[in-house]
C-alpha angles and dihedrals in degrees: 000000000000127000127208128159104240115230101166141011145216114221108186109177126194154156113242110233102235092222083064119048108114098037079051094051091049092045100046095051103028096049112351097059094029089049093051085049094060094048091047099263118126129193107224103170139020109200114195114193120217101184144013131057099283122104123291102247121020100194110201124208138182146212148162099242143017089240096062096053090044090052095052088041093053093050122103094222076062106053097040083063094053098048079050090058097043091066087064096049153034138209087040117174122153123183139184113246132172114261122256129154120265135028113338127176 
């Protein structure tokens, strides 16, 4: 297990394109999530709305610095994996927020 003290996170929220579910689901947890890890950047919390009018999945990681989300951001490993996401979904937005316990949007 590791152990980091979480100073930021990364919310990216999304609809999942129907068309699209299983291909998603391998893609998110055999390269998207793996390849964030690797960079320091550790999912904590995956959120799935059942009703309202707010995105379908709101996926939560953390960090110890700013710098270190920025880096990965900035990487082109990393942004090949994000146009990659954003085939599966719609309505994709991500933001950098400071870290504090519990649900954040």
């Amino acid at each position: 297990m590791i152990r980091i003290v979480p100073k930021y996170k990364l919310l990216m929220s999304y609809d999942i394109k129907p068309e699209s579910q299983e291909v998603y689901y391998r893609f998110v947890t055999t390269d998207f999530v793996p390849a964030l890890r690797l960079m320091h950047i550790y999912m904590t919390d995956v959120h799935h709305t059942l009703w309202g009018n707010y995105p379908v999945r709101l996926v939560e990681f953390v960090a110890e610095s700013k710098e270190i989300i920025h880096e990965a951001l900035d990487s082109e490993r990393y942004k090949q994996l994000e146009e990659k996401l954003k085939t599966y979904t719609e309505n994709y937005s991500r933001k950098v927020i400071r870290y504090r316990d519990g649900f954040q949007m």
